[in-house]
Backbone as JSON Lines, residues from 0, in Angstrom:
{"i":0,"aa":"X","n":[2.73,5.1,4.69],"ca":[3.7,4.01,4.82],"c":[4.84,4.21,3.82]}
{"i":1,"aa":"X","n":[5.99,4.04,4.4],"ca":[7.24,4.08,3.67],"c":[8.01,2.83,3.34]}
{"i":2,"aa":"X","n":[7.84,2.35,1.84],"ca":[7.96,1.01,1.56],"c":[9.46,0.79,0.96]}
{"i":3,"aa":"X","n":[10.29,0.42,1.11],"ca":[11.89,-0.22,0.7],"c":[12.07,-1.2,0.17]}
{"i":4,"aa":"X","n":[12.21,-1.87,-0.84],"ca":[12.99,-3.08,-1.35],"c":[14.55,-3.01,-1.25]}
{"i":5,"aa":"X","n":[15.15,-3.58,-0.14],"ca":[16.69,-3.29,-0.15],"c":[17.19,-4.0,-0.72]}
{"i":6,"aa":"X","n":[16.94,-5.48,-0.78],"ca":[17.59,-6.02,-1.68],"c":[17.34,-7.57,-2.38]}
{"i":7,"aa":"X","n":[17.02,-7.83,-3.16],"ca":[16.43,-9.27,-4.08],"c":[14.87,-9.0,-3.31]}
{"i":8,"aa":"X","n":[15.03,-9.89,-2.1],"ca":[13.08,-9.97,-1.73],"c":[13.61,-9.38,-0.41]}
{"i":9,"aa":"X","n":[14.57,-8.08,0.46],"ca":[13.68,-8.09,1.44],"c":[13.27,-6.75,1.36]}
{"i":10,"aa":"X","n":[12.24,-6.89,2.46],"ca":[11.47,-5.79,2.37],"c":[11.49,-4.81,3.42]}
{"i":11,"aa":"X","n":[11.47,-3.27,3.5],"ca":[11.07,-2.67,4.66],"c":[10.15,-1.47,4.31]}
{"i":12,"aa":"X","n":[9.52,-2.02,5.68],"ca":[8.49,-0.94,5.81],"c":[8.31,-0.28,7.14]}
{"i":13,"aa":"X","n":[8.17,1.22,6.67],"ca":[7.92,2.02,8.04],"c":[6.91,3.07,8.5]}
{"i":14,"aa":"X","n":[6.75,2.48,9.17],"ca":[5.19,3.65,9.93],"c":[5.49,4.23,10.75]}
{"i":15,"aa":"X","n":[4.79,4.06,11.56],"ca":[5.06,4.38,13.51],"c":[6.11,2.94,14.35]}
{"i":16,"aa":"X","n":[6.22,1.8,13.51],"ca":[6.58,1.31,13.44],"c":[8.0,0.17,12.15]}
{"i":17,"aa":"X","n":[8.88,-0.16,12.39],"ca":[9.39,-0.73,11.68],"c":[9.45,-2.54,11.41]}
{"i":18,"aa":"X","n":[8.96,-2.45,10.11],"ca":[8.68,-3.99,9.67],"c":[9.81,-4.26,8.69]}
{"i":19,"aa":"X","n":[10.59,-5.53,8.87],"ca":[11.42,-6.51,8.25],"c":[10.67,-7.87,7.74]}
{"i":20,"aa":"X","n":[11.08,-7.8,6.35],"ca":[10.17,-9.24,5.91],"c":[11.71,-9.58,4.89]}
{"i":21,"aa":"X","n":[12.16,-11.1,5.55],"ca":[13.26,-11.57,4.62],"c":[14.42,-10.67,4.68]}
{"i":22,"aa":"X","n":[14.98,-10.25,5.98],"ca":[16.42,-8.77,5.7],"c":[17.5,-9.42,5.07]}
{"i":23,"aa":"X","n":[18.12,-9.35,4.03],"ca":[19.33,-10.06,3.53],"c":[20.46,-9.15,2.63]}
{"i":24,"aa":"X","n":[21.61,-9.08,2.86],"ca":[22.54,-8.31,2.65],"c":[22.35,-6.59,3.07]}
{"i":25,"aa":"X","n":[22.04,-6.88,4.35],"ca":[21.85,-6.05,5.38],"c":[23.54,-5.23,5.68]}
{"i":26,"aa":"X","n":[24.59,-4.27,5.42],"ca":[26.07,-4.31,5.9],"c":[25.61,-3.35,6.94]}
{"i":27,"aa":"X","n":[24.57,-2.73,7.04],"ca":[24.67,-1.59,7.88],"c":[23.91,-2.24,9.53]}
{"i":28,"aa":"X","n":[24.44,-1.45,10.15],"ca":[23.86,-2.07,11.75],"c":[22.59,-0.75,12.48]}
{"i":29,"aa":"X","n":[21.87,-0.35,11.51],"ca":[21.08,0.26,12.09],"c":[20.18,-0.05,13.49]}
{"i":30,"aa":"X","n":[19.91,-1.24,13.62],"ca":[19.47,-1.46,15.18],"c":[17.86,-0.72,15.19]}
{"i":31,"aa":"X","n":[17.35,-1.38,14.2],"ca":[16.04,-0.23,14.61],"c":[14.5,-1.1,14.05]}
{"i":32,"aa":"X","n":[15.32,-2.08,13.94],"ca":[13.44,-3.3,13.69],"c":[12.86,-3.38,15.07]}
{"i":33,"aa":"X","n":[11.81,-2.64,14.56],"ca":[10.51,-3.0,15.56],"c":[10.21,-5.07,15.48]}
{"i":34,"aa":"X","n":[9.99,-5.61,14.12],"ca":[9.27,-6.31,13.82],"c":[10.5,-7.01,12.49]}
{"i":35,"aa":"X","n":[10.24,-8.38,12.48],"ca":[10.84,-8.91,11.44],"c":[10.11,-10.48,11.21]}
{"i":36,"aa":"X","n":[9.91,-10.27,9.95],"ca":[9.44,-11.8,9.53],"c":[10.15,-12.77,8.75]}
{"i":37,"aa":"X","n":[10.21,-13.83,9.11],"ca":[11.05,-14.35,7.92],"c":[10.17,-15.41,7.48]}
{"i":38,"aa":"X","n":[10.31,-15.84,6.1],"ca":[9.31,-16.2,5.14],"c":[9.84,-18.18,5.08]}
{"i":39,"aa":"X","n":[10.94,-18.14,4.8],"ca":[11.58,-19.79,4.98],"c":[13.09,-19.6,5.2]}
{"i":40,"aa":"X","n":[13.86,-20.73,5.91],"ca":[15.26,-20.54,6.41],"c":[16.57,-20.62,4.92]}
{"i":41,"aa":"X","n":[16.07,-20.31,3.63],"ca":[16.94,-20.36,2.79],"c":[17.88,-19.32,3.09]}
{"i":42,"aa":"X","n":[19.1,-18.97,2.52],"ca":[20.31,-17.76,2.95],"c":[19.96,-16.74,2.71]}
{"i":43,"aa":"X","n":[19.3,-16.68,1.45],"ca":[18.63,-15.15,0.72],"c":[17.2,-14.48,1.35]}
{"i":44,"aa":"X","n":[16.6,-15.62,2.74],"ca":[15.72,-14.84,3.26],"c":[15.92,-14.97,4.43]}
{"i":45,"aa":"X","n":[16.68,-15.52,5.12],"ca":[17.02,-15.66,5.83],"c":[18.76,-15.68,6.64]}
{"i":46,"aa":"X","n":[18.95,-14.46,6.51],"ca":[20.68,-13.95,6.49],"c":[20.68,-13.73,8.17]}
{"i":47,"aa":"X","n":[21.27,-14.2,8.76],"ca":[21.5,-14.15,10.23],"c":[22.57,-12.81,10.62]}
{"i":48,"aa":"X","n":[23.37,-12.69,9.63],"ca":[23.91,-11.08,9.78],"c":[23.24,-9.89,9.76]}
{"i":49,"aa":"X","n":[22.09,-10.39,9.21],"ca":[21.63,-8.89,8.18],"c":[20.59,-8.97,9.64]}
{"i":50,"aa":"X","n":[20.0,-9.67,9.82],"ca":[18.95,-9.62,11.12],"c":[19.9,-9.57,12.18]}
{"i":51,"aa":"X","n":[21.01,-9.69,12.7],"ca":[21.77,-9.0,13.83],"c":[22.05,-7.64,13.48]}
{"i":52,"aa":"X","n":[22.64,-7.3,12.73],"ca":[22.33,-5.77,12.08],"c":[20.83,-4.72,12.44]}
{"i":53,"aa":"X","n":[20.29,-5.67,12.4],"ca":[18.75,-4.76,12.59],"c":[18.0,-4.93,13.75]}
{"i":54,"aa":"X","n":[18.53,-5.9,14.43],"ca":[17.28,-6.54,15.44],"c":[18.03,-5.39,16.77]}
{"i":55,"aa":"X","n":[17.16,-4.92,17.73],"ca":[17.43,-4.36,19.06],"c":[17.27,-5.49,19.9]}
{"i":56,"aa":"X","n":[16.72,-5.08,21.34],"ca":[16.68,-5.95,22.56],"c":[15.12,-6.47,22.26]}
{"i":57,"aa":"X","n":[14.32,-5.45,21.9],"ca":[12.7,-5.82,22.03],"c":[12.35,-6.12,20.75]}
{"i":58,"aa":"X","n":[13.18,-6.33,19.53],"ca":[12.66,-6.82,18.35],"c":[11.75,-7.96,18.7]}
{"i":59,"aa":"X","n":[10.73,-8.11,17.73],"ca":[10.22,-9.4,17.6],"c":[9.85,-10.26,16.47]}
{"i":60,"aa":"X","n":[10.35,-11.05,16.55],"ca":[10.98,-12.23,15.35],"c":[9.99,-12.75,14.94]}
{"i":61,"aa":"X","n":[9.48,-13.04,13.67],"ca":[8.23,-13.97,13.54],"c":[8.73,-15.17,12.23]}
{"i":62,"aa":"X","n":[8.8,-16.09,12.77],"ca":[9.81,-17.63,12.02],"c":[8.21,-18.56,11.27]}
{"i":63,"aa":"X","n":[8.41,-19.11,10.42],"ca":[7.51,-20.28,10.08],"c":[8.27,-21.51,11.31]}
{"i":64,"aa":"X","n":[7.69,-22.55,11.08],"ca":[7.75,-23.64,12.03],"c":[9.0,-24.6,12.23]}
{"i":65,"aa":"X","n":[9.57,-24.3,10.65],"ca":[11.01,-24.93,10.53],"c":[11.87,-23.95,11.06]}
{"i":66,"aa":"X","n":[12.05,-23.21,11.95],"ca":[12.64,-22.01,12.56],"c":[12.33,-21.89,13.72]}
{"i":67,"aa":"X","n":[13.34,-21.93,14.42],"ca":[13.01,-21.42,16.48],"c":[14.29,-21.02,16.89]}
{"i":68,"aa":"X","n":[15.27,-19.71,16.21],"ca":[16.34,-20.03,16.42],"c":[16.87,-18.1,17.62]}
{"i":69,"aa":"X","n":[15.77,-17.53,17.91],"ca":[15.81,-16.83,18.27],"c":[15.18,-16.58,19.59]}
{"i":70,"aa":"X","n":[15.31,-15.51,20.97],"ca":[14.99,-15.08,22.06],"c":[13.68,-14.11,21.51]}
{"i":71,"aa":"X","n":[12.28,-13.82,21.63],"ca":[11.58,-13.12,21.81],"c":[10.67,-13.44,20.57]}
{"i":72,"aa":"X","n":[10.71,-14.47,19.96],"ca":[10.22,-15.08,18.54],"c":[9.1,-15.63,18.72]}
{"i":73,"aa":"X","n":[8.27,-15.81,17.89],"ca":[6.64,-16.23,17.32],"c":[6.83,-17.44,16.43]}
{"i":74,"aa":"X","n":[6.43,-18.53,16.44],"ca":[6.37,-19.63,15.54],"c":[4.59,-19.43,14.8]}
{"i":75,"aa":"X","n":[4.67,-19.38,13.11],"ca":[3.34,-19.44,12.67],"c":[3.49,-20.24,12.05]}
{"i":76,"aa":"X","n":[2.62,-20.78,11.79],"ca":[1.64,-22.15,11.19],"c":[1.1,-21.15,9.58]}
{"i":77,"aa":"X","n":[1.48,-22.0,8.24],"ca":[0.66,-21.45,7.38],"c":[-1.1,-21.45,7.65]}
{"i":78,"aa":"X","n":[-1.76,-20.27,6.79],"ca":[-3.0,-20.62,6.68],"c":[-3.4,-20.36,7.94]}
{"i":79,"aa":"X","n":[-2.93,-19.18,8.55],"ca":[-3.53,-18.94,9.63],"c":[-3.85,-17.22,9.96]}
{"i":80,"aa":"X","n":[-4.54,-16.91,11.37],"ca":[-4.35,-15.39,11.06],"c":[-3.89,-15.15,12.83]}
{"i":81,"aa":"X","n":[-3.47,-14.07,13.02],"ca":[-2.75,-13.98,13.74],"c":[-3.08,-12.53,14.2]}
{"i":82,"aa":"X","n":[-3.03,-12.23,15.9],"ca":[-2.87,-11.12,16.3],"c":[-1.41,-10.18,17.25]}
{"i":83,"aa":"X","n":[-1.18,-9.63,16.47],"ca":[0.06,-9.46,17.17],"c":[0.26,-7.76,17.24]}
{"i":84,"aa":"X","n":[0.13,-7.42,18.94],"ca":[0.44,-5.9,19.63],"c":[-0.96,-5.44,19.08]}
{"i":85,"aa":"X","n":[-0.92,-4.1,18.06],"ca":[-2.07,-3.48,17.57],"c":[-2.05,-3.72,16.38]}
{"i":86,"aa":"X","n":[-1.23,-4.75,15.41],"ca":[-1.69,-5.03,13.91],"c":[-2.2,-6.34,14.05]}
{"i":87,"aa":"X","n":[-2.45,-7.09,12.92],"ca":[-2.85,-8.32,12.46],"c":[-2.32,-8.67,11.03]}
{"i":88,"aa":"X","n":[-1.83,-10.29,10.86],"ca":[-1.7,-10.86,9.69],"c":[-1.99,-11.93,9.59]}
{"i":89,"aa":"X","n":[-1.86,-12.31,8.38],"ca":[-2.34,-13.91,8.13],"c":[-1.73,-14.54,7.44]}
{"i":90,"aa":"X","n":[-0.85,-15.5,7.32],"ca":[-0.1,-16.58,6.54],"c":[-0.5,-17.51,5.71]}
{"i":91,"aa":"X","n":[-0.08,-17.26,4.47],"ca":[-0.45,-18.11,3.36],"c":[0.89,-18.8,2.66]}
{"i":92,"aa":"X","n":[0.22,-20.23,2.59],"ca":[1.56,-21.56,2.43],"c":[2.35,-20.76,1.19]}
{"i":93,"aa":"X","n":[3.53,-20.74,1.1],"ca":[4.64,-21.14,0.07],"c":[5.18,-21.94,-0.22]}
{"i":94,"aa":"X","n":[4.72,-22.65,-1.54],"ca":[5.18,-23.46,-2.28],"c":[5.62,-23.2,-3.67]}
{"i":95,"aa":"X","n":[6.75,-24.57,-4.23],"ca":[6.61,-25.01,-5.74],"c":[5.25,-25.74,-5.88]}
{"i":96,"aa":"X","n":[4.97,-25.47,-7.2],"ca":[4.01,-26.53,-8.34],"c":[4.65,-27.87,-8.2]}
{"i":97,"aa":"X","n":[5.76,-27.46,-9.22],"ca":[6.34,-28.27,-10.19],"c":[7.54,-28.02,-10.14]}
{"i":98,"aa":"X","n":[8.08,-27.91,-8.91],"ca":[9.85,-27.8,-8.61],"c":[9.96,-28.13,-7.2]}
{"i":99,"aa":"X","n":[11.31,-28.54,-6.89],"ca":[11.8,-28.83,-5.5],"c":[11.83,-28.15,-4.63]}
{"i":100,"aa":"X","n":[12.42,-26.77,-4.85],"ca":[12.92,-25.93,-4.26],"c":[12.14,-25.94,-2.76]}
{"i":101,"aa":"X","n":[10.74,-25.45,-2.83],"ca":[10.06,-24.89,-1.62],"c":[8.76,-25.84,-2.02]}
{"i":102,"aa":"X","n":[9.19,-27.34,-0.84],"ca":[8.29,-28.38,-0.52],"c":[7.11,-27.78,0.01]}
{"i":103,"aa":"X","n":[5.85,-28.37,-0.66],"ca":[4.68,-27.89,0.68],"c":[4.64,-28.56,1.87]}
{"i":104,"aa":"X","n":[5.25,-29.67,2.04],"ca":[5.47,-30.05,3.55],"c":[6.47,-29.42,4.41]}
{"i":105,"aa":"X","n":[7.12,-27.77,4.17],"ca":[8.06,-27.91,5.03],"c":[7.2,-26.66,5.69]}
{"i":106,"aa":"X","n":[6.5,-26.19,5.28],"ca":[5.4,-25.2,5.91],"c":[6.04,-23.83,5.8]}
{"i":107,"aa":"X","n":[6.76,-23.24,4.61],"ca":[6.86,-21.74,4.2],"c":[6.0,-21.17,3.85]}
{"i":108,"aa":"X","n":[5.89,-19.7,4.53],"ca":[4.75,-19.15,4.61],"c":[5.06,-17.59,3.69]}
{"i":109,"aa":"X","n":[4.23,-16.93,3.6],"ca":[3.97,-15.71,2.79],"c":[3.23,-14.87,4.18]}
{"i":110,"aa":"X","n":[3.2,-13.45,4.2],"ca":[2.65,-12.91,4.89],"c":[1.32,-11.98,4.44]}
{"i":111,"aa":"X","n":[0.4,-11.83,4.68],"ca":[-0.38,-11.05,4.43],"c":[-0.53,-10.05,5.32]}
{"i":112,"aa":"X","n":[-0.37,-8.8,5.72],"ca":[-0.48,-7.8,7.16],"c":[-0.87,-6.81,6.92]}
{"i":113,"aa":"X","n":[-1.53,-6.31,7.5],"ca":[-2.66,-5.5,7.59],"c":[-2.13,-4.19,8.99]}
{"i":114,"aa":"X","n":[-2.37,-3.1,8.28],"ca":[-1.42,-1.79,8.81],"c":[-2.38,-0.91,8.21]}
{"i":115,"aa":"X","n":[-3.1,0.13,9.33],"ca":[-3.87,1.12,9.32],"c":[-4.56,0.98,8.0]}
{"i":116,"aa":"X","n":[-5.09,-0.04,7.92],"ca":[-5.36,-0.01,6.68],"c":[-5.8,-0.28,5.65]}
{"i":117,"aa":"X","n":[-4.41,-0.79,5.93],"ca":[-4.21,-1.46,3.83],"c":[-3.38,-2.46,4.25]}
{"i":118,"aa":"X","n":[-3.75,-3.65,3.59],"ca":[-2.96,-4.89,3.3],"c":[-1.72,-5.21,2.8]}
{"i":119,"aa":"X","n":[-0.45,-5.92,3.56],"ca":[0.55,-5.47,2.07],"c":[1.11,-7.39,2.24]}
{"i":120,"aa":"X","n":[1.17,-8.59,1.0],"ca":[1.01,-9.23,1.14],"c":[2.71,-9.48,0.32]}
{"i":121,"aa":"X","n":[3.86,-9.68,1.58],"ca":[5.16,-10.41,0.86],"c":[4.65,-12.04,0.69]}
{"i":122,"aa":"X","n":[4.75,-12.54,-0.88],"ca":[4.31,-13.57,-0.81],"c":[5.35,-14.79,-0.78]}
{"i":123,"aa":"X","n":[6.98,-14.41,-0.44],"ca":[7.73,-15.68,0.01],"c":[8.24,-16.01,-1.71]}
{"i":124,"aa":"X","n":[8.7,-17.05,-1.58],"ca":[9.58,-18.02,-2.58],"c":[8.0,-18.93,-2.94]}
{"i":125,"aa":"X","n":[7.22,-18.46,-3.9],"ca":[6.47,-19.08,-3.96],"c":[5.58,-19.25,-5.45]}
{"i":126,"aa":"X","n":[5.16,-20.53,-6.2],"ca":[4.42,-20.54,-7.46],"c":[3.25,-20.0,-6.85]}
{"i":127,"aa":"X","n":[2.32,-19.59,-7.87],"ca":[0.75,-19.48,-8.5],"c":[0.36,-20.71,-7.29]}
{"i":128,"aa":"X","n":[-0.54,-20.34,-6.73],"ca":[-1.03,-21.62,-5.88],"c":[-2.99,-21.4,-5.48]}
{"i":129,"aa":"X","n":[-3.07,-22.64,-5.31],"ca":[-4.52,-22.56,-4.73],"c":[-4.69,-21.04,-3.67]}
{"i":130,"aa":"X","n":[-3.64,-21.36,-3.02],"ca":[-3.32,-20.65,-1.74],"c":[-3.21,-19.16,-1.9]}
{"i":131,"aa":"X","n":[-2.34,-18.98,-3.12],"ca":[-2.28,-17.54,-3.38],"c":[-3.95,-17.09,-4.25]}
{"i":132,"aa":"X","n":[-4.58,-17.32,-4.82],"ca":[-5.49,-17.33,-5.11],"c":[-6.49,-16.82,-4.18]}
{"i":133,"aa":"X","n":[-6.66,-17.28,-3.27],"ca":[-7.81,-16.6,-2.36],"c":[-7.14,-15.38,-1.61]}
{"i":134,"aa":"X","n":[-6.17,-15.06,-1.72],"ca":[-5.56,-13.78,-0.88],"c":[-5.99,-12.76,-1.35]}
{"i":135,"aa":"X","n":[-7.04,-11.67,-1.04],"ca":[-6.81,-10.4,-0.59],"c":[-6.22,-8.94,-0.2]}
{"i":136,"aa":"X","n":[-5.62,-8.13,-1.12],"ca":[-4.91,-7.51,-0.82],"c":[-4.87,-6.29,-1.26]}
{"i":137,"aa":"X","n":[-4.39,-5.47,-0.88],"ca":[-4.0,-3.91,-1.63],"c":[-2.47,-3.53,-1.89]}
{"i":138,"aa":"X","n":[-1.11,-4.22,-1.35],"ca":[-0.18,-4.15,-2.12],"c":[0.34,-5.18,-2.32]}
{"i":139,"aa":"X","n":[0.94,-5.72,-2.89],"ca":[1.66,-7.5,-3.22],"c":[2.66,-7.36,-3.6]}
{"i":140,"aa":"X","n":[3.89,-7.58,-2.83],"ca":[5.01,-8.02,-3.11],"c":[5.51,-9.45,-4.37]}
{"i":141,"aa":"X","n":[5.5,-9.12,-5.25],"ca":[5.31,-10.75,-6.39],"c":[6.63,-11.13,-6.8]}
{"i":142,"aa":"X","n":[7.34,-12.25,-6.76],"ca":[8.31,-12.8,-6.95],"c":[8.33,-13.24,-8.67]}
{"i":143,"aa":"X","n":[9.28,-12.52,-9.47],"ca":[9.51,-12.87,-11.05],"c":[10.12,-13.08,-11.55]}
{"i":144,"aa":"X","n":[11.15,-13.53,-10.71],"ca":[12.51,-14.26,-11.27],"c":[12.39,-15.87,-12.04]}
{"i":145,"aa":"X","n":[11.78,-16.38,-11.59],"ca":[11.32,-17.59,-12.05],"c":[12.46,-18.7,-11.59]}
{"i":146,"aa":"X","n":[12.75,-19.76,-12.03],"ca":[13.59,-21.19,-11.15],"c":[13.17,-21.51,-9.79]}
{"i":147,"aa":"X","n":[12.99,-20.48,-9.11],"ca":[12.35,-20.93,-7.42],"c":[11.13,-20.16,-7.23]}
{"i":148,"aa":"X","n":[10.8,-19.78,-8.23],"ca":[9.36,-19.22,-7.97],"c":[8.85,-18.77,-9.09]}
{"i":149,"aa":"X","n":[7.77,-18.24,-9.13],"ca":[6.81,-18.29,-10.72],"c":[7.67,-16.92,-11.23]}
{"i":150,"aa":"X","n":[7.6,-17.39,-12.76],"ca":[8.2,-16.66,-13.55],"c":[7.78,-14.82,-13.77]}
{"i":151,"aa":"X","n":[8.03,-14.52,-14.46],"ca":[7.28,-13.2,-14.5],"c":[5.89,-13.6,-15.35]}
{"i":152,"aa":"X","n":[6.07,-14.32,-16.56],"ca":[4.6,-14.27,-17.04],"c":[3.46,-14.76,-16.67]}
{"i":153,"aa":"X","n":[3.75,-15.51,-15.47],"ca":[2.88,-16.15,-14.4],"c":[2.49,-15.42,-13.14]}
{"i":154,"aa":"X","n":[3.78,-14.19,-12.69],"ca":[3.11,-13.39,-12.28],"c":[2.86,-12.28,-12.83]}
{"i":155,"aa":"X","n":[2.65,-12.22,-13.83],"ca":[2.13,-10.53,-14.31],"c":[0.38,-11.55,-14.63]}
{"i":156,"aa":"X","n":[-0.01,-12.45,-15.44],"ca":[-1.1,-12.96,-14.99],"c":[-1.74,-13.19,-13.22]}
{"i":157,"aa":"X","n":[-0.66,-13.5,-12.38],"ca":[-1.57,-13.53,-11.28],"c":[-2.24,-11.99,-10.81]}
{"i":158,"aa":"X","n":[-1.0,-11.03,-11.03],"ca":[-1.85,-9.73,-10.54],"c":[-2.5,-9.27,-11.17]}
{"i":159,"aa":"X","n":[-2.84,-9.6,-12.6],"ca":[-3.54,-8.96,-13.42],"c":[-4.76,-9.54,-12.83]}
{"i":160,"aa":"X","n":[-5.11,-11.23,-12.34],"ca":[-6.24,-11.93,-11.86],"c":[-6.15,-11.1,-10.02]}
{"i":161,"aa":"X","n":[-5.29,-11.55,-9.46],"ca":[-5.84,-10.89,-8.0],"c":[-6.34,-9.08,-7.71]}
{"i":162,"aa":"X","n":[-5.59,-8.04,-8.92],"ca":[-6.07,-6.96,-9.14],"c":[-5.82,-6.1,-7.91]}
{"i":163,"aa":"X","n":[-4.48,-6.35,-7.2],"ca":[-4.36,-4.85,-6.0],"c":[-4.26,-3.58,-6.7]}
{"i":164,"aa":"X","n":[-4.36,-3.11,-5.51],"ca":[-3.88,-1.63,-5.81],"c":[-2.29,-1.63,-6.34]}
{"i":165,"aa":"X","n":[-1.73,-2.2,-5.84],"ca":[-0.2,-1.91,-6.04],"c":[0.37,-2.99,-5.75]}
{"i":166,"aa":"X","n":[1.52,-3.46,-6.89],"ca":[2.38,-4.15,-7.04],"c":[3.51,-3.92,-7.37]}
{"i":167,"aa":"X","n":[4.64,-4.72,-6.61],"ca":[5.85,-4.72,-6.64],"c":[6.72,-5.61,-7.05]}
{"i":168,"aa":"X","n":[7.51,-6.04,-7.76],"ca":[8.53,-6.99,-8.05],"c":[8.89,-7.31,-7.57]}
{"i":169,"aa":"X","n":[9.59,-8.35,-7.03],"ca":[10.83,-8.84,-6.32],"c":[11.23,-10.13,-6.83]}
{"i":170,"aa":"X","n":[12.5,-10.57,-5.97],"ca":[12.84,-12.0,-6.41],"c":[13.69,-12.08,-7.49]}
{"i":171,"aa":"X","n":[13.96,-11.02,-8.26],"ca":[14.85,-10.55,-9.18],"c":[15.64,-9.57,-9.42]}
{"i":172,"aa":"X","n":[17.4,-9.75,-10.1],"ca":[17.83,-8.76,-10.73],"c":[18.99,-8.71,-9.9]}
{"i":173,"aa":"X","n":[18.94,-9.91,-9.34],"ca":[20.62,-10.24,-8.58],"c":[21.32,-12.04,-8.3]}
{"i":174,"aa":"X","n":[20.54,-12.78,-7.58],"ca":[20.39,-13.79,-7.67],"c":[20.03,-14.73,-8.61]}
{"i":175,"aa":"X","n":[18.96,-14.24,-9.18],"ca":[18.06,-15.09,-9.96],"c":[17.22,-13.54,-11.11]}
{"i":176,"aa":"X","n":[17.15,-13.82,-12.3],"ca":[16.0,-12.91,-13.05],"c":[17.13,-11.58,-13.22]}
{"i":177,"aa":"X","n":[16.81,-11.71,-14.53],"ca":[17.13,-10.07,-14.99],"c":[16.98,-8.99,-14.88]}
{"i":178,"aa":"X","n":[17.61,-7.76,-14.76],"ca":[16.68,-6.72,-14.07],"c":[15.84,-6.14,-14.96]}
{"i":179,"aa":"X","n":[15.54,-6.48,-16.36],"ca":[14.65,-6.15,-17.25],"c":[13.38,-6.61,-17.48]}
{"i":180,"aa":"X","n":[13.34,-7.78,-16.43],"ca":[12.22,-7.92,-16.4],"c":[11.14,-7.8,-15.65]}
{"i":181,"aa":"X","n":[11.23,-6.56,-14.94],"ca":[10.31,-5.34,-14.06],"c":[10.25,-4.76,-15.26]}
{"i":182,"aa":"X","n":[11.05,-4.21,-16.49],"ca":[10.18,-3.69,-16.58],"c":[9.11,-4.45,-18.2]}
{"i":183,"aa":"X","n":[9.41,-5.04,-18.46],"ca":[8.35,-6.34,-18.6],"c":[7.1,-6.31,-18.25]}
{"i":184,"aa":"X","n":[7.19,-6.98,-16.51],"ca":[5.92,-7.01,-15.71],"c":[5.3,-5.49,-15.65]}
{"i":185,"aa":"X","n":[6.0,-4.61,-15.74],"ca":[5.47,-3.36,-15.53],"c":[4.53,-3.31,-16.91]}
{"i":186,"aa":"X","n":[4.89,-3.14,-17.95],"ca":[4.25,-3.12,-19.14],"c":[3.14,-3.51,-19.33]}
{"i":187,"aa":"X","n":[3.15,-5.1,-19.16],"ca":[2.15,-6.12,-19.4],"c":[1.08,-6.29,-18.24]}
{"i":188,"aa":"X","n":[1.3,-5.78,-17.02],"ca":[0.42,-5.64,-15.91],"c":[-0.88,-4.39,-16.43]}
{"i":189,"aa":"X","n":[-2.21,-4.31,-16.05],"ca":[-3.38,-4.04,-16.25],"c":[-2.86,-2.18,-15.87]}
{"i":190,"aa":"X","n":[-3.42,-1.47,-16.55],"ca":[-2.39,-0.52,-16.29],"c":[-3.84,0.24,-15.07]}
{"i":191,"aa":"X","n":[-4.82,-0.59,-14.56],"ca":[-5.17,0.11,-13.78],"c":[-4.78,0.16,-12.35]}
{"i":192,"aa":"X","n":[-3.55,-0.99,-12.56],"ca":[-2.94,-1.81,-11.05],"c":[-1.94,-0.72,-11.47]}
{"i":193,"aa":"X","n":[-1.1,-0.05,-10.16],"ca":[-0.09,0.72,-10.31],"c":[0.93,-0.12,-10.0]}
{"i":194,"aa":"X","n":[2.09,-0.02,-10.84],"ca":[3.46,-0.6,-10.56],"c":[4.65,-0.12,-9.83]}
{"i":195,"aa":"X","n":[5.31,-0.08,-9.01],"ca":[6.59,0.39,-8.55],"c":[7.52,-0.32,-8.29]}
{"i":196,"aa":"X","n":[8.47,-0.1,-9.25],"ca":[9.49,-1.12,-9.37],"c":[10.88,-0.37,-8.12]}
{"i":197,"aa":"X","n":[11.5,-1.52,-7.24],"ca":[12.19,-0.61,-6.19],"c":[13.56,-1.66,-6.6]}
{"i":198,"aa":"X","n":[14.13,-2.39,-7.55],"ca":[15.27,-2.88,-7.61],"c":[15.9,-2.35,-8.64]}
């Protein structure tokens, strides 16, 4: 698997297939998503240019519930698991604790997906949660910018507690969070978890 952080949180990944999670400041019109998820309808994960840029005729869109704004699209429900073509994933809520930003009633989700494999879990605009806690995984996308989502020292403790194989930064080093603090989390993370920082 060939993994991309293009830019703040989105993500691409490519196999035999191409996966979009969150495409945002997308300028190029490659036309070549198999698959795209989007995590909640904020601008930074949800850029309507950057997903016309990428989407073909047979893309298929996968929206949380506050979202139906597309032809060939999937509505998921957090906290659920899901079969879709020959992969599978499962959605876990995104929320704040103790901030506004990302209500748990508006039902933002995180993805967990599962590819020949191995697990790779973008976890959204989201704090430390009950929710993230029971997830499962072998790579984790972790948000460490902090103001709309847990800080870095909250997530360099969560992966040090959930223990994947591999972790990635995001959520920082444009918008929100310094770009020094990858390498921070890199440091202070369990050095038996491997780090790859892609911003």
């Amino acid at each position: 698997m060939k993994i991309e952080v293009i830019h703040h949180a989105s993500i691409k990944l490519i196999d035999d297939k191409i996966f979009y999670f969150d495409p945002y400041n997308i300028k190029e019109k490659p036309h070549d998503a198999d698959y795209i998820f989007i995590t909640h309808e904020h601008y930074d994960h949800y850029d309507i240019e950057s997903i016309n840029n990428i989407k073909k005729d047979d893309t298929k869109i996968i929206l949380p519930v506050c979202l139906k704004d597309y032809d060939n699209y999937m509505v998921v429900e957090p906290n659920r698991e899901y079969q879709l073509d020959n992969f599978k994933f499962e959605t876990i809520r995104a929320y704040n604790i103790d901030k506004t930003f990302h209500p748990k009633e508006k039902k933002y989700v995180g993805y967990n997906i599962y590819i020949n494999g191995v697990y790779y879990y973008i976890m959204g605009d989201t704090d430390r949660t009950i929710e993230t806690d029971m997830v499962k995984t072998d790579v984790c996308f972790v948000p460490i910018g902090g103001t709309y989502t847990m800080n870095v020292a909250e997530a360099i403790d969560y992966i040090n507690e959930l223990k994947p194989k591999k972790a990635i930064p995001i959520h920082y080093g444009s918008i929100i969070g310094r770009k020094e603090l990858a390498d921070e989390f890199k440091n202070r993370v369990d050095k038996e978890i491997e780090v790859e920082i892609m911003i």
